[in-house]
PDB file of N, CA, C and O in Angstrom:
ATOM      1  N   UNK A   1      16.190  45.461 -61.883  1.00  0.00           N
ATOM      2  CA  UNK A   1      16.699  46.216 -62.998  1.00  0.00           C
ATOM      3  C   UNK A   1      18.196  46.466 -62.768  1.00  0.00           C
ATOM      4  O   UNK A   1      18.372  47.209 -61.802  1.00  0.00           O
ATOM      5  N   UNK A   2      19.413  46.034 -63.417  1.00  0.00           N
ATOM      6  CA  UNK A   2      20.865  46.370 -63.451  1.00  0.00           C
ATOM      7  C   UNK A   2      20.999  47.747 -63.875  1.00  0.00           C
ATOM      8  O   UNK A   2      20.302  48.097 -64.828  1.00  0.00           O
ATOM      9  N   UNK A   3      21.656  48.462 -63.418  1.00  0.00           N
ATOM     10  CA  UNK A   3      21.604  49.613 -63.414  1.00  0.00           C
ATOM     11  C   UNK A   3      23.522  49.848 -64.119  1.00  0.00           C
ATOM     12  O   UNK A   3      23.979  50.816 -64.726  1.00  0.00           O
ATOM     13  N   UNK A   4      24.207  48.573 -63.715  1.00  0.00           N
ATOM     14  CA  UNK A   4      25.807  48.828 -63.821  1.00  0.00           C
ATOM     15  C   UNK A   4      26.303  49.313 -62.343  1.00  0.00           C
ATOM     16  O   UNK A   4      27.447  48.969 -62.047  1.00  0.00           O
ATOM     17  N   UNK A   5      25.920  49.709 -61.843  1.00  0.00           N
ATOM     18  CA  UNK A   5      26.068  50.771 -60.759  1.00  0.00           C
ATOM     19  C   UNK A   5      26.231  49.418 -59.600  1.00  0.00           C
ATOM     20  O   UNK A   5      25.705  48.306 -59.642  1.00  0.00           O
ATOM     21  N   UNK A   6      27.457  50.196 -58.273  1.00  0.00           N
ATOM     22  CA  UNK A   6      27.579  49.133 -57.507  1.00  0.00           C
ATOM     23  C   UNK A   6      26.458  49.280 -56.910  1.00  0.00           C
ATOM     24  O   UNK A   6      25.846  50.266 -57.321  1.00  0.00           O
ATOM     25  N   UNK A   7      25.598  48.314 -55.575  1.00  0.00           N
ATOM     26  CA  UNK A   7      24.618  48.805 -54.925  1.00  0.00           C
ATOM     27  C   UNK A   7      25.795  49.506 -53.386  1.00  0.00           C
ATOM     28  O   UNK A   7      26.958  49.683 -53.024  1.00  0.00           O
ATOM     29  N   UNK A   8      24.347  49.656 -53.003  1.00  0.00           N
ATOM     30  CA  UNK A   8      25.020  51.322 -51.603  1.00  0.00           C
ATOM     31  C   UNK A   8      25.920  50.273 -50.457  1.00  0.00           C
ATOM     32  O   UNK A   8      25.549  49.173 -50.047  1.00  0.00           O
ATOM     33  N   UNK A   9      26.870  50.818 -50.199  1.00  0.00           N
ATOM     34  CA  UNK A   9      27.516  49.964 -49.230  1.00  0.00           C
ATOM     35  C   UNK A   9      28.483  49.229 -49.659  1.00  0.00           C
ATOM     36  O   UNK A   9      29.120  48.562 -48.844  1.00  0.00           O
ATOM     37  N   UNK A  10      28.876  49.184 -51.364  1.00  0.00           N
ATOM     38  CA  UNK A  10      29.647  47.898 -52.371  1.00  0.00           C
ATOM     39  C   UNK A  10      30.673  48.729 -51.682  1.00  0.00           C
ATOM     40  O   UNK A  10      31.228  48.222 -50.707  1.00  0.00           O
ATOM     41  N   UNK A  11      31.019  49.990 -52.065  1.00  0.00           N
ATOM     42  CA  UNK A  11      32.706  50.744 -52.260  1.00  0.00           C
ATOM     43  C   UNK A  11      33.217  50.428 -50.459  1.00  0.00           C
ATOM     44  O   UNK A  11      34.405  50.157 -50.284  1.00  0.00           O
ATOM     45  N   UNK A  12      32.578  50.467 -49.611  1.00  0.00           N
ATOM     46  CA  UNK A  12      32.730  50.402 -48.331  1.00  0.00           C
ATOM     47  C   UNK A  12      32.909  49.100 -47.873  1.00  0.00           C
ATOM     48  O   UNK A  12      33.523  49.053 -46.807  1.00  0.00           O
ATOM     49  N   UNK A  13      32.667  48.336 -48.204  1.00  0.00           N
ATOM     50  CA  UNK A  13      32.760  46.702 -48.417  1.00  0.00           C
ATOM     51  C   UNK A  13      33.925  46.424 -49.126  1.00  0.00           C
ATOM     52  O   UNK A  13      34.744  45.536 -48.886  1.00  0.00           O
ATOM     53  N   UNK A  14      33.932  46.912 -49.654  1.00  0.00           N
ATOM     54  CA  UNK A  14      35.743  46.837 -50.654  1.00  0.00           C
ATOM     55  C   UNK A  14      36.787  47.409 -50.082  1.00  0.00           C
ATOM     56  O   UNK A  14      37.929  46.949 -50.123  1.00  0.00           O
ATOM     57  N   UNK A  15      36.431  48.498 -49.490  1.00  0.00           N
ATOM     58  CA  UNK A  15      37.042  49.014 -48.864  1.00  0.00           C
ATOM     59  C   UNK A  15      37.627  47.858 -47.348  1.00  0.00           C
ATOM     60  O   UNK A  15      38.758  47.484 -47.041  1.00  0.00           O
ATOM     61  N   UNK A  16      36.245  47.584 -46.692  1.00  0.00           N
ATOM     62  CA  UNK A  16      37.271  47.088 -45.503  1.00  0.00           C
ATOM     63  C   UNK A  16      37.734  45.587 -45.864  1.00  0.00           C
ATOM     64  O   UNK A  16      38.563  45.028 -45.146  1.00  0.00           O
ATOM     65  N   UNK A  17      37.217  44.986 -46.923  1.00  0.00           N
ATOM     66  CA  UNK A  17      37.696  44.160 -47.424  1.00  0.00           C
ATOM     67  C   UNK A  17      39.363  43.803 -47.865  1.00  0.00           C
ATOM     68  O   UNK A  17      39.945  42.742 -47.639  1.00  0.00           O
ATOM     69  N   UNK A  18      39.912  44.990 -48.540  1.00  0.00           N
ATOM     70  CA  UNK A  18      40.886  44.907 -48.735  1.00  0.00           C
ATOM     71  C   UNK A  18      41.889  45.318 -47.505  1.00  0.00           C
ATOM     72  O   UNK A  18      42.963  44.719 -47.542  1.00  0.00           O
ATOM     73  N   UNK A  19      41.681  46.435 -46.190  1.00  0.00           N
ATOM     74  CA  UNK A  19      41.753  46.169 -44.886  1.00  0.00           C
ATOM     75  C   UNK A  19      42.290  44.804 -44.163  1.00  0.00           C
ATOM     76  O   UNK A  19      43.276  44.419 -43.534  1.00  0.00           O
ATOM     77  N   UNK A  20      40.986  44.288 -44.656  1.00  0.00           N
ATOM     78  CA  UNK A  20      41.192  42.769 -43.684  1.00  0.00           C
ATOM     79  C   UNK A  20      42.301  42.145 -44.283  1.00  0.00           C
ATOM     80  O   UNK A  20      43.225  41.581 -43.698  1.00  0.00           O
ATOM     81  N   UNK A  21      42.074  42.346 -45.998  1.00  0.00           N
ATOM     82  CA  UNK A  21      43.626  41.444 -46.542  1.00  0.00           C
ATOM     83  C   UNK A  21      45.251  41.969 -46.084  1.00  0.00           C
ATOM     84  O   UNK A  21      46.260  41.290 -45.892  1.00  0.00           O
ATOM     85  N   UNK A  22      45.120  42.884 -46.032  1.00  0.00           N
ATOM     86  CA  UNK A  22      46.451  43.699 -45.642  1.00  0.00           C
ATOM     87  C   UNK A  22      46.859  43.394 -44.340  1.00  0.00           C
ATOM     88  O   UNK A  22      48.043  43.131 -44.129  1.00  0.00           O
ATOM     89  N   UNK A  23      45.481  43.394 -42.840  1.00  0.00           N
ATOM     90  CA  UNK A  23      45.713  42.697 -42.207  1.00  0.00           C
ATOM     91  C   UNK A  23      46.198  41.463 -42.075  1.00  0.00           C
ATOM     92  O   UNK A  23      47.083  41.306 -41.234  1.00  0.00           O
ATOM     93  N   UNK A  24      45.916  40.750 -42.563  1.00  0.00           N
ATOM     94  CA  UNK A  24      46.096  39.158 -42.806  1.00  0.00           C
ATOM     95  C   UNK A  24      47.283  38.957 -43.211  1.00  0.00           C
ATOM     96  O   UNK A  24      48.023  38.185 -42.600  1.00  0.00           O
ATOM     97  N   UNK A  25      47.651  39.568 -44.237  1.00  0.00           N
ATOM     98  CA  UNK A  25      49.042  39.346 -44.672  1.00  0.00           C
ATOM     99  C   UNK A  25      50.203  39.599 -44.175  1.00  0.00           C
ATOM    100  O   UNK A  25      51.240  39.025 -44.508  1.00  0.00           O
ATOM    101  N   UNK A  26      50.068  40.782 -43.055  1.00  0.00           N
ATOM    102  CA  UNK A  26      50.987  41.336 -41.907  1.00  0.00           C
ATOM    103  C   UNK A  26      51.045  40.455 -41.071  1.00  0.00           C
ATOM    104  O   UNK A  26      52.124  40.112 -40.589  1.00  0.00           O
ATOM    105  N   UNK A  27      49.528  39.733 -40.618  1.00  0.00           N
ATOM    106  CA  UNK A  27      50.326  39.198 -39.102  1.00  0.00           C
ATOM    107  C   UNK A  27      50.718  37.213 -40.212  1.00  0.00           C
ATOM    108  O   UNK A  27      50.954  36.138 -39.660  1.00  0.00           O
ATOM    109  N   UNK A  28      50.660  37.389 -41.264  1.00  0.00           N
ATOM    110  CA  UNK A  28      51.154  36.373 -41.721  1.00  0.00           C
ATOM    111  C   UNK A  28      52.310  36.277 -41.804  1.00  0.00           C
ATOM    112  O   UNK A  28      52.752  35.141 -41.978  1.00  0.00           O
ATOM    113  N   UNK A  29      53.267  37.421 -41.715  1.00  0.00           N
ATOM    114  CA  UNK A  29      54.582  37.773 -41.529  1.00  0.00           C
ATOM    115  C   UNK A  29      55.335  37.899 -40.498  1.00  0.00           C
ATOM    116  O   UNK A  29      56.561  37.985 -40.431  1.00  0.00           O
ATOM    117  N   UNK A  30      54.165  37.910 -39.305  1.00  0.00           N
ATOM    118  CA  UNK A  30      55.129  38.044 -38.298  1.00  0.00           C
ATOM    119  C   UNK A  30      55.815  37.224 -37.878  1.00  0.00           C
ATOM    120  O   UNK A  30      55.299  36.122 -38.063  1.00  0.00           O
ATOM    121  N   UNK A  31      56.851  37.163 -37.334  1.00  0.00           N
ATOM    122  CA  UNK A  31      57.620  35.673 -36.772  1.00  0.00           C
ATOM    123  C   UNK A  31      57.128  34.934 -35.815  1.00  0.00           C
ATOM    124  O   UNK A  31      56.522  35.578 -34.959  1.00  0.00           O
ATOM    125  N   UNK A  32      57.193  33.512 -35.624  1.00  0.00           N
ATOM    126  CA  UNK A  32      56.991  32.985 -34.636  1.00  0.00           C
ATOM    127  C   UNK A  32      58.021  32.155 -34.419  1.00  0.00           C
ATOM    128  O   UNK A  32      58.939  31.935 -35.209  1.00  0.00           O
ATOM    129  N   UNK A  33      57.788  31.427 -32.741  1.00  0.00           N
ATOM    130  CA  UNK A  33      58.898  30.715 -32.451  1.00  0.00           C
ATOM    131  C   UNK A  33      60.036  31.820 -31.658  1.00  0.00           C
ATOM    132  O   UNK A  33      60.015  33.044 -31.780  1.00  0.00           O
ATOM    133  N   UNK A  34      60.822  31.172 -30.989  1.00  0.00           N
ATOM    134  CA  UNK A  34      61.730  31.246 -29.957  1.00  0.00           C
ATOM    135  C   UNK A  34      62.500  32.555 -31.080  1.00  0.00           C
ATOM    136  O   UNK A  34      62.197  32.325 -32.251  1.00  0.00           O
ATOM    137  N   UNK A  35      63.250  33.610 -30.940  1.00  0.00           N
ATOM    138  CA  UNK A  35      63.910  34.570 -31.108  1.00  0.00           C
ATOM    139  C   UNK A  35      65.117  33.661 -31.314  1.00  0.00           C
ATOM    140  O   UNK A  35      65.278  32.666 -30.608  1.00  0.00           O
ATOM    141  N   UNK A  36      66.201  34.101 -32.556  1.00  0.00           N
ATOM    142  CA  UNK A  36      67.322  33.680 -32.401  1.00  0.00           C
ATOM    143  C   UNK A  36      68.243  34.965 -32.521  1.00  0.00           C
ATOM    144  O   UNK A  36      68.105  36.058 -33.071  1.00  0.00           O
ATOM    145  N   UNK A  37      69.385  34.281 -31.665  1.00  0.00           N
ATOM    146  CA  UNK A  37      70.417  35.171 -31.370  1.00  0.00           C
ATOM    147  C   UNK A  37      71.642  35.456 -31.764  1.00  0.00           C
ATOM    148  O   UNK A  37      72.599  35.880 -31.117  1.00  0.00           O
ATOM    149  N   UNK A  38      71.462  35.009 -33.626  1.00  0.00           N
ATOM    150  CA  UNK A  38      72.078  35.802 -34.155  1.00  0.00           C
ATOM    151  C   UNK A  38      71.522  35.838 -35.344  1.00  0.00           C
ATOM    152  O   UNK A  38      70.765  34.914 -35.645  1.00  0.00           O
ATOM    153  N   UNK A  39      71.769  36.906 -36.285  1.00  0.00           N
ATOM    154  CA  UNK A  39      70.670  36.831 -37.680  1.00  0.00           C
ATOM    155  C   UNK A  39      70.874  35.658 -38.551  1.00  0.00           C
ATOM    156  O   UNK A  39      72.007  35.177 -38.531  1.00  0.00           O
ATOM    157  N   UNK A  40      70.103  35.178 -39.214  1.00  0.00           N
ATOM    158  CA  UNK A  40      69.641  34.315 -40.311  1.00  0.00           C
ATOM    159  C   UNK A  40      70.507  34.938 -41.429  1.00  0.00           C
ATOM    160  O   UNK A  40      71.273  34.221 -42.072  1.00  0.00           O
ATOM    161  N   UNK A  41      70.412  36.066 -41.634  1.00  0.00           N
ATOM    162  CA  UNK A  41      70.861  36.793 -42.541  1.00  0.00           C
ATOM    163  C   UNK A  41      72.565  36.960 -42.643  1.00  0.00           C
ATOM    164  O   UNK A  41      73.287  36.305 -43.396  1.00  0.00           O
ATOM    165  N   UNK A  42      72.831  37.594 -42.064  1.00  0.00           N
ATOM    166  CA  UNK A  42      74.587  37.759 -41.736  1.00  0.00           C
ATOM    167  C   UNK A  42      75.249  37.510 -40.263  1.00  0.00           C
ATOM    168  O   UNK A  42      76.330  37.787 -39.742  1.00  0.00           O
ATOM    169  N   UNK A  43      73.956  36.792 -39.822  1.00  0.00           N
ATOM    170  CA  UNK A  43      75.425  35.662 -38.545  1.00  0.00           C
ATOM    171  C   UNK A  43      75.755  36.851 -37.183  1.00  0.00           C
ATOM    172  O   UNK A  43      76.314  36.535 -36.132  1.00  0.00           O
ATOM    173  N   UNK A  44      75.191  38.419 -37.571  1.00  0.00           N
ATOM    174  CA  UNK A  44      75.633  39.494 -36.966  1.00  0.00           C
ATOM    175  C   UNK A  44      74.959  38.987 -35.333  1.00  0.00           C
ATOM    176  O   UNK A  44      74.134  38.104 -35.571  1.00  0.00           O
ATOM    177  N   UNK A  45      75.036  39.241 -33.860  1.00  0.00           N
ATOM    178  CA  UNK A  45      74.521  39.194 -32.939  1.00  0.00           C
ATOM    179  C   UNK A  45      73.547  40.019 -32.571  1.00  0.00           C
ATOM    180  O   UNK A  45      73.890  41.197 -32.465  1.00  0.00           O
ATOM    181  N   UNK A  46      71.961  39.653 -32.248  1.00  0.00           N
ATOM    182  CA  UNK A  46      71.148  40.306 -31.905  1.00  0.00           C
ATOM    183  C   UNK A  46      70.324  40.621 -30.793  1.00  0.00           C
ATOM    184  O   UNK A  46      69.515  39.815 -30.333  1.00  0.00           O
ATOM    185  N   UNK A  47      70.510  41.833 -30.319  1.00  0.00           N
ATOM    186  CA  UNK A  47      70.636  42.466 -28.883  1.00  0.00           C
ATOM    187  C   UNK A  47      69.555  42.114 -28.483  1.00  0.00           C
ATOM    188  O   UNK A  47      68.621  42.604 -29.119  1.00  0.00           O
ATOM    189  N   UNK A  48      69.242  41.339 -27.535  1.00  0.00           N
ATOM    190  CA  UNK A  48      68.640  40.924 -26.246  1.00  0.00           C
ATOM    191  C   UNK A  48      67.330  42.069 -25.942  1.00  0.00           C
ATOM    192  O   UNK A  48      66.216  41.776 -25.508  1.00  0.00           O
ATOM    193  N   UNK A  49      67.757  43.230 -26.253  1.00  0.00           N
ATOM    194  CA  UNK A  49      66.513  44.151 -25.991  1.00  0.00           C
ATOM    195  C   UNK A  49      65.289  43.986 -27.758  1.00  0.00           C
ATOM    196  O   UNK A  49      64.074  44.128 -27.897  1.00  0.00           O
ATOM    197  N   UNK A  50      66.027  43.757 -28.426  1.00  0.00           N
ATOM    198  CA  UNK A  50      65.998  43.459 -29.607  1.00  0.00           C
ATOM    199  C   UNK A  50      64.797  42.110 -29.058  1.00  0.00           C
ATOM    200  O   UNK A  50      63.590  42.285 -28.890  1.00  0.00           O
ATOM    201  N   UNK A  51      65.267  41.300 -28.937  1.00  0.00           N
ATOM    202  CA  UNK A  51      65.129  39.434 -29.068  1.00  0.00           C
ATOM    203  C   UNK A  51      63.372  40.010 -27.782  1.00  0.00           C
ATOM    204  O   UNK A  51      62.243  39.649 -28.114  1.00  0.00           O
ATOM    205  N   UNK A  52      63.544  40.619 -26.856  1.00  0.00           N
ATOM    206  CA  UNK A  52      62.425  40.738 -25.974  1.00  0.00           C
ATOM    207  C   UNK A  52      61.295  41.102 -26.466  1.00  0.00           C
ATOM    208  O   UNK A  52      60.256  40.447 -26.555  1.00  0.00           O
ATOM    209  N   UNK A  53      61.596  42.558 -26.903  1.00  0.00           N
ATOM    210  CA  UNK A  53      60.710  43.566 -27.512  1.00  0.00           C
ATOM    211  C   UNK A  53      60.206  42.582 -28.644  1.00  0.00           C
ATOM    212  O   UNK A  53      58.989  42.651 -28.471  1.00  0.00           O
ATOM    213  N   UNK A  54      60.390  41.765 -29.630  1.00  0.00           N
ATOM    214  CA  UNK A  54      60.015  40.813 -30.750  1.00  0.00           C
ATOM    215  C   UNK A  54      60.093  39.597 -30.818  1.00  0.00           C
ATOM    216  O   UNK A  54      60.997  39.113 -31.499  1.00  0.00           O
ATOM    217  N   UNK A  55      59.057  38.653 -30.052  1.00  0.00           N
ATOM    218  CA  UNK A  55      59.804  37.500 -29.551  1.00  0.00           C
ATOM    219  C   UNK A  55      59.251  36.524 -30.972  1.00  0.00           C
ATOM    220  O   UNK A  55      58.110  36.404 -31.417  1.00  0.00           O
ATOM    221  N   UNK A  56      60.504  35.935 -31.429  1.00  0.00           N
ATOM    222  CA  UNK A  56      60.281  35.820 -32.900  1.00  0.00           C
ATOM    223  C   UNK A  56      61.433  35.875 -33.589  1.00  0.00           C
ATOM    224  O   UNK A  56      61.970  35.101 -34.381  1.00  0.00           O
ATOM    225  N   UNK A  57      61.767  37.102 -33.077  1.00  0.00           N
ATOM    226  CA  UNK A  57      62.769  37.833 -34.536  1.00  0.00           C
ATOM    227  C   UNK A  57      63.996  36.829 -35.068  1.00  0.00           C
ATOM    228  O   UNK A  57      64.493  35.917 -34.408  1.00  0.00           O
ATOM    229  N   UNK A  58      64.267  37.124 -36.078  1.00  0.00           N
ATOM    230  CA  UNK A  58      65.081  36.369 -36.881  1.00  0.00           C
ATOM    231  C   UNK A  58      66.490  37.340 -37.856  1.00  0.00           C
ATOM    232  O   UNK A  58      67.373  36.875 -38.576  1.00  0.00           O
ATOM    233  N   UNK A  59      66.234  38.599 -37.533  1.00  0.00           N
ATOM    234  CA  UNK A  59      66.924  39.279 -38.599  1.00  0.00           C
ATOM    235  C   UNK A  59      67.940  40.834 -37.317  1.00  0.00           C
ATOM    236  O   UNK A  59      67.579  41.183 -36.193  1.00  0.00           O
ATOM    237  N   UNK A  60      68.723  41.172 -37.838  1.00  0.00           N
ATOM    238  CA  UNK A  60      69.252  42.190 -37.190  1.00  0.00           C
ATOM    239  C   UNK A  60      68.208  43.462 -38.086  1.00  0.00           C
ATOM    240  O   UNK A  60      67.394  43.451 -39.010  1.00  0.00           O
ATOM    241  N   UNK A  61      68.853  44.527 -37.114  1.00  0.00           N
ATOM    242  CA  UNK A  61      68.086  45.565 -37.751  1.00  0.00           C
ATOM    243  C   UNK A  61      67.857  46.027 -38.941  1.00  0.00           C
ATOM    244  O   UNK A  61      66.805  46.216 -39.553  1.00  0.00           O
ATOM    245  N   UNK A  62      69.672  46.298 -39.385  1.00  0.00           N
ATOM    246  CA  UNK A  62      69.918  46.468 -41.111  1.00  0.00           C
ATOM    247  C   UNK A  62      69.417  45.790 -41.827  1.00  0.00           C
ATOM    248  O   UNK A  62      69.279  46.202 -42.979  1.00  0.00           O
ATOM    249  N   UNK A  63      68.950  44.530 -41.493  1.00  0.00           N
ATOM    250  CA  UNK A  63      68.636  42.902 -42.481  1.00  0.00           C
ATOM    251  C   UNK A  63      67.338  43.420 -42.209  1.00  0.00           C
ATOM    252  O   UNK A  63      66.958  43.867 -43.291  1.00  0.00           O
ATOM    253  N   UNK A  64      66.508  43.595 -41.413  1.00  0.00           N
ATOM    254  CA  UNK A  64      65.198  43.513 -41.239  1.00  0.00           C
ATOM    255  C   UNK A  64      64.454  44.850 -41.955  1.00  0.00           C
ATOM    256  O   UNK A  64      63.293  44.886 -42.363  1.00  0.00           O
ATOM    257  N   UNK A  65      65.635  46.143 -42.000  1.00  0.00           N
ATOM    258  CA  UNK A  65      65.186  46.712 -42.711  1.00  0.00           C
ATOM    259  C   UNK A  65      65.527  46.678 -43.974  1.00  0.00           C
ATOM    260  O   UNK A  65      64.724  47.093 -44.810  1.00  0.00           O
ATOM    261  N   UNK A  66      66.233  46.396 -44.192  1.00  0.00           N
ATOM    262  CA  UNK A  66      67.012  45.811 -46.475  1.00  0.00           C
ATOM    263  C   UNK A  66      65.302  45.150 -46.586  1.00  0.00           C
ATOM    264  O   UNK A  66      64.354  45.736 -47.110  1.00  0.00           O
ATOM    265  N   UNK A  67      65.278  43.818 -45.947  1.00  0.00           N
ATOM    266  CA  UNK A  67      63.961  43.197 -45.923  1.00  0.00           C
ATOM    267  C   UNK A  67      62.332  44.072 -46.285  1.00  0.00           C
ATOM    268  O   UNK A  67      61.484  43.934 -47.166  1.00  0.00           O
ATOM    269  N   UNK A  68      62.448  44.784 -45.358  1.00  0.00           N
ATOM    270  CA  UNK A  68      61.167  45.092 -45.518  1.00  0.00           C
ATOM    271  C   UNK A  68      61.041  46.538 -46.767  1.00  0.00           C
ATOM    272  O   UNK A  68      59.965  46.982 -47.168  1.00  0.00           O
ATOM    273  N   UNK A  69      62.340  47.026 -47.168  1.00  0.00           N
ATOM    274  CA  UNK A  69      62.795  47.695 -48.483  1.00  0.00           C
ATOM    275  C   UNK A  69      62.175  46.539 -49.322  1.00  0.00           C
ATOM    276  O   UNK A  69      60.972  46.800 -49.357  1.00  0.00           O
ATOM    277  N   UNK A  70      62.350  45.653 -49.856  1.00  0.00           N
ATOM    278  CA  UNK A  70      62.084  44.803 -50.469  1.00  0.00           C
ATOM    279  C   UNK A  70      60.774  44.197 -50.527  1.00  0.00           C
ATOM    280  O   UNK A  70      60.339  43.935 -51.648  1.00  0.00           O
ATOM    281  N   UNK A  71      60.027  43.913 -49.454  1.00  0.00           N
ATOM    282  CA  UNK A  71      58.763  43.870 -49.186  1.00  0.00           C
ATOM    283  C   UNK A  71      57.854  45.040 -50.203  1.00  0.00           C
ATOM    284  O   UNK A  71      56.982  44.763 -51.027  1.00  0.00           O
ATOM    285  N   UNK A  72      58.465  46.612 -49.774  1.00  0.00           N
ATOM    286  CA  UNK A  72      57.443  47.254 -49.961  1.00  0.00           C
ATOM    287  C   UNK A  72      57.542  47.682 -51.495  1.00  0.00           C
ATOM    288  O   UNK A  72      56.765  48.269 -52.248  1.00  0.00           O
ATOM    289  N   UNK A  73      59.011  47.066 -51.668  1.00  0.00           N
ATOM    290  CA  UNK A  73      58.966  47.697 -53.604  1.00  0.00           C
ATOM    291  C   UNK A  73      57.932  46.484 -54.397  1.00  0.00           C
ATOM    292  O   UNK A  73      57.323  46.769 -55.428  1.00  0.00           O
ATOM    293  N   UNK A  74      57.841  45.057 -53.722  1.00  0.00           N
ATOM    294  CA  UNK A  74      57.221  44.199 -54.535  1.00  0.00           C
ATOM    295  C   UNK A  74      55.742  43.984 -54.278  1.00  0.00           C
ATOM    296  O   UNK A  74      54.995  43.266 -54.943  1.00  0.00           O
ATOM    297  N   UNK A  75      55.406  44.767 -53.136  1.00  0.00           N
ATOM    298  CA  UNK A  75      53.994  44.549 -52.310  1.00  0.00           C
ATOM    299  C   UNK A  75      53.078  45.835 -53.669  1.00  0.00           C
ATOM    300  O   UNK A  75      53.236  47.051 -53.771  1.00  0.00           O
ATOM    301  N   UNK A  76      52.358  45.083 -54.327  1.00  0.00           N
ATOM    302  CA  UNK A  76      51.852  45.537 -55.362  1.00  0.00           C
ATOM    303  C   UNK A  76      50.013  46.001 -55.186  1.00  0.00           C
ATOM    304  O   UNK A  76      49.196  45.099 -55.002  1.00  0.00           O
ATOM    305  N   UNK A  77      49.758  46.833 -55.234  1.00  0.00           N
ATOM    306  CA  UNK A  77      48.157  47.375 -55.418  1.00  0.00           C
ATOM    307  C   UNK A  77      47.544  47.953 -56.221  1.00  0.00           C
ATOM    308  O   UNK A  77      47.940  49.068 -56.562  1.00  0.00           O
ATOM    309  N   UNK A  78      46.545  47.477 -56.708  1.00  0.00           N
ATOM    310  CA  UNK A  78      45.850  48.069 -58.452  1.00  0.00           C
ATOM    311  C   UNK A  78      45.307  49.539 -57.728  1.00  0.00           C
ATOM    312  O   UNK A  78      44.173  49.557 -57.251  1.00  0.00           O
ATOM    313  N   UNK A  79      46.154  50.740 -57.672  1.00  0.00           N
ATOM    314  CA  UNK A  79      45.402  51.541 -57.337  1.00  0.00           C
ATOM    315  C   UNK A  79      44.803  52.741 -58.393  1.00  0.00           C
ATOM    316  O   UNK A  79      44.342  53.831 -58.056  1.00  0.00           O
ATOM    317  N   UNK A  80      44.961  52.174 -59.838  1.00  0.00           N
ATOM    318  CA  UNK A  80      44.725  52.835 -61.040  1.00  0.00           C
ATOM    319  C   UNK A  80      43.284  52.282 -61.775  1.00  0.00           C
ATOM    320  O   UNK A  80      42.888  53.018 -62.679  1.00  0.00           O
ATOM    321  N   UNK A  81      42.586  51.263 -61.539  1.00  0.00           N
ATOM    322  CA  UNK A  81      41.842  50.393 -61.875  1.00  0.00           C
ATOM    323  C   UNK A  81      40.417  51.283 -61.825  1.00  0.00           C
ATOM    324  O   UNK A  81      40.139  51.895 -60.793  1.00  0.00           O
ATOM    325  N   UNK A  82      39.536  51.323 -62.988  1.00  0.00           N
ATOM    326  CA  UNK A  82      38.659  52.117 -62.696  1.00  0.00           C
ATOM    327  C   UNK A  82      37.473  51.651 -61.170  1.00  0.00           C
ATOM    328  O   UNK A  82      37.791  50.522 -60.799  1.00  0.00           O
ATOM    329  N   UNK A  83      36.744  52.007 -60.630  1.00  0.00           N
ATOM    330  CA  UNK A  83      36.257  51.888 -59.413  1.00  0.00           C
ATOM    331  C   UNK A  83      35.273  51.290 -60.388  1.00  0.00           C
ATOM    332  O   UNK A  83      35.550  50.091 -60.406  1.00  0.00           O
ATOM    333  N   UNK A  84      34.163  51.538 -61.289  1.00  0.00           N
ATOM    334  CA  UNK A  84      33.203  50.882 -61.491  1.00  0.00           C
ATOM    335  C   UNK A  84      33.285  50.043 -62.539  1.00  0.00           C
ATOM    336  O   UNK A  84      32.323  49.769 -63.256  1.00  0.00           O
ATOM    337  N   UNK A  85      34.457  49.582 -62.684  1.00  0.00           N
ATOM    338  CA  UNK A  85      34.931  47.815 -63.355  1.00  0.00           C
ATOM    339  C   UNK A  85      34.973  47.032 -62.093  1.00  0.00           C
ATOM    340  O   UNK A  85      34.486  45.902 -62.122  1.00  0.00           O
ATOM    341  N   UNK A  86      35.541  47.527 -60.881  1.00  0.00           N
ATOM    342  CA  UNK A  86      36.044  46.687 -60.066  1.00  0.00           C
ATOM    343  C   UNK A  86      34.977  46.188 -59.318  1.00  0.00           C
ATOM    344  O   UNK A  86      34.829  45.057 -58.854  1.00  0.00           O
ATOM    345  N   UNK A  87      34.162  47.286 -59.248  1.00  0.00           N
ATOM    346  CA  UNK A  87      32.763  47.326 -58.283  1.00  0.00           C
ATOM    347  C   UNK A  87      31.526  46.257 -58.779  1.00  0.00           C
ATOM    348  O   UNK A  87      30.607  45.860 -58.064  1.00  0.00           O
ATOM    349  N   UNK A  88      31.790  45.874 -60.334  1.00  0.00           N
ATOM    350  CA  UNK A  88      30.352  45.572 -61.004  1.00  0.00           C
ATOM    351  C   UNK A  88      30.108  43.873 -61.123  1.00  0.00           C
ATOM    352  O   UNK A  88      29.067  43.431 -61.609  1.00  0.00           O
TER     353      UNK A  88
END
């Protein structure tokens, strides 16, 4: 019998579901490859404690943070969406 209704366990399932995507998409971002030593971005030199601590990095600090400003204005989530449209 459909009831409309999610069954027990749906919202919690969605829940770590969307978890795992957020995961995924972070370490899809992270850098790989040898650290370079000076930014991609503006050529600026990037400090060695910098290049250790993130072995990867590609951006100076200011760049990496403008960057991730930008990331988080376009990183978009339906968090208005009724729960039992999304659920059914």
């Amino acid at each position: 019998m459909a009831t409309g209704w999610a069954q027990d366990g749906a919202v919690q399932e969605q829940i770590e579901d969307s978890i795992q995507d957020a995961v995924d998409r972070a370490r899809s971002q992270l850098p790989t490859g040898p650290s370079l030593t000076h930014c991609e971005e503006c050529g600026d030199p990037i400090p060695q404690a910098r290049r250790e601590a993130l072995p990867g990095v590609r951006l100076c600090v200011p760049c990496q943070t403008e960057h991730d400003a930008d990331q988080r204005q376009s990183a978009g989530y339906n968090r208005r969406g009724s729960k039992d449209s999304q659920l059914r």
